[in-house]
Rosetta silent file (secondary structure, phi, psi, omega in degrees, C-alpha in Angstrom):
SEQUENCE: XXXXXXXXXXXXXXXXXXXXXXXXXXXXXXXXXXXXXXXXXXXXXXXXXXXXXXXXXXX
SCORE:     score description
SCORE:     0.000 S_00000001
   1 L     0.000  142.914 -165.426  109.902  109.538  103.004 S_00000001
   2 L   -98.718  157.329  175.247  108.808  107.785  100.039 S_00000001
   3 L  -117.243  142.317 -177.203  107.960  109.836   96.997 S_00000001
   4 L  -104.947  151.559  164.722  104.857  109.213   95.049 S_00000001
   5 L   -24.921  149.653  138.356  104.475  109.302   91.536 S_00000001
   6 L  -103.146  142.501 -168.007  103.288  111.967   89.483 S_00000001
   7 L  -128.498  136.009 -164.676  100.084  111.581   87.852 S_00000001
   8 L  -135.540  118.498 -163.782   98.397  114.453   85.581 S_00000001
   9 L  -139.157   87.112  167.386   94.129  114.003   84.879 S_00000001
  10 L   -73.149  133.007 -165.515   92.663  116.452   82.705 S_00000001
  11 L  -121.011  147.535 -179.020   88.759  117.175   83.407 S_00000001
  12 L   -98.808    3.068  155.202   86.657  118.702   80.856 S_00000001
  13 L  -166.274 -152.714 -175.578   85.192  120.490   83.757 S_00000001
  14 H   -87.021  -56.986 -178.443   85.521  121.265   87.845 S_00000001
  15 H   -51.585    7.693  154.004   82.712  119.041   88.890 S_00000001
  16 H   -75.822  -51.059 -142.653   84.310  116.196   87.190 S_00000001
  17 H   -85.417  -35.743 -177.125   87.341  116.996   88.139 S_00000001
  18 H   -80.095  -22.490  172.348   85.816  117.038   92.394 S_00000001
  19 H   -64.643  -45.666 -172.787   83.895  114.062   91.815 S_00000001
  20 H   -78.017  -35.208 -164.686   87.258  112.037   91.197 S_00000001
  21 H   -53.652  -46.145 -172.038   89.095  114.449   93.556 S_00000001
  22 H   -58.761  -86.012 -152.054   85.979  112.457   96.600 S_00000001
  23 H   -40.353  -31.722  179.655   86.450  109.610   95.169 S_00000001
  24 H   -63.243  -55.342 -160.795   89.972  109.189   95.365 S_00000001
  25 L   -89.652   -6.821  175.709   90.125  109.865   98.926 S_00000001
  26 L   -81.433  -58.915 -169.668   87.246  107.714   99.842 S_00000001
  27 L   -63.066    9.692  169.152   89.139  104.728   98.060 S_00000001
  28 L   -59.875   90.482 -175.965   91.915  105.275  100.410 S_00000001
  29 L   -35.419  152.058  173.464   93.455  102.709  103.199 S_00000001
  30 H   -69.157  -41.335  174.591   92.904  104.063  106.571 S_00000001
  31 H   -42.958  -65.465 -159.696   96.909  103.581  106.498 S_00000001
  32 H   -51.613  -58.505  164.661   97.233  105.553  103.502 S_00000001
  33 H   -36.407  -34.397  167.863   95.201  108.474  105.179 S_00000001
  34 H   -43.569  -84.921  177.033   96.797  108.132  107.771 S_00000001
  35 H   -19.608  -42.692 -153.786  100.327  108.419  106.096 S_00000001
  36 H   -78.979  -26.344 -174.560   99.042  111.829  104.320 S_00000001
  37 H   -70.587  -32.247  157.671   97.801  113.044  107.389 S_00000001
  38 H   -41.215  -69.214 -168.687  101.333  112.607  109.249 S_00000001
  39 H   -44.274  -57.312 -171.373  103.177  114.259  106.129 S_00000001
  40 H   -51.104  -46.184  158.075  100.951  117.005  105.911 S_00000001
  41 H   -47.807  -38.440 -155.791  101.271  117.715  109.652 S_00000001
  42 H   -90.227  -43.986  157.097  104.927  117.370  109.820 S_00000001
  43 H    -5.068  -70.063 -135.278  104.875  120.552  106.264 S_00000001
  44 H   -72.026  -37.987 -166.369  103.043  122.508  108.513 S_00000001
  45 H   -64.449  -82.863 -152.364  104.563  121.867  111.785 S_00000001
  46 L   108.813 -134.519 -166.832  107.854  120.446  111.637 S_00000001
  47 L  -109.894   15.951  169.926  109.080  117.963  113.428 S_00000001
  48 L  -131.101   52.793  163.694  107.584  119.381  117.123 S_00000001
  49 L   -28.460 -175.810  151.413  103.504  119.670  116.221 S_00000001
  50 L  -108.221  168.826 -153.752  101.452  120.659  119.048 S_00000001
  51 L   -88.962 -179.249  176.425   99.565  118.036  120.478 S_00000001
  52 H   -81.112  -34.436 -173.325   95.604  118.865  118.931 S_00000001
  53 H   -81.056  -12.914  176.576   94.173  118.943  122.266 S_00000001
  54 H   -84.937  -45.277  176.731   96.323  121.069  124.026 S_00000001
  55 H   -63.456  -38.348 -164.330   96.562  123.210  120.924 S_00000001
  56 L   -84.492  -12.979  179.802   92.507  123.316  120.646 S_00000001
  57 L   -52.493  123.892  161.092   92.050  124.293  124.808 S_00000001
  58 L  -101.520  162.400 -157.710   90.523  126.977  125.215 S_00000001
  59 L  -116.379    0.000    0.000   91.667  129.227  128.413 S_00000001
């Protein structure tokens, strides 16, 4: 896993601070979304998710 940077961006207020928070994530590679989406999953998970559709069935 690669480790990212840290970067620190002081907003003089929140709706500043959520406008770059969109933007940022708009301005994104489909990769890079990707990537975060993987990581994030594998936090929550581990390393044995459920699949989403299996998880989302309802019975």
């Amino acid at each position: 896993m690669k480790q990212a940077s840290k970067v620190v961006k002081i907003f003089k207020n929140f709706e500043d601070q959520e406008a770059w928070d969109i933007q940022y994530y708009i301005n994104l590679r489909p990769e890079e979304r990707q990537r975060i989406a993987r990581e994030l999953r594998l936090r929550y998970y581990g390393k044995n998710p459920p699949r989403i559709r299996d998880a989302q069935a309802v019975k």
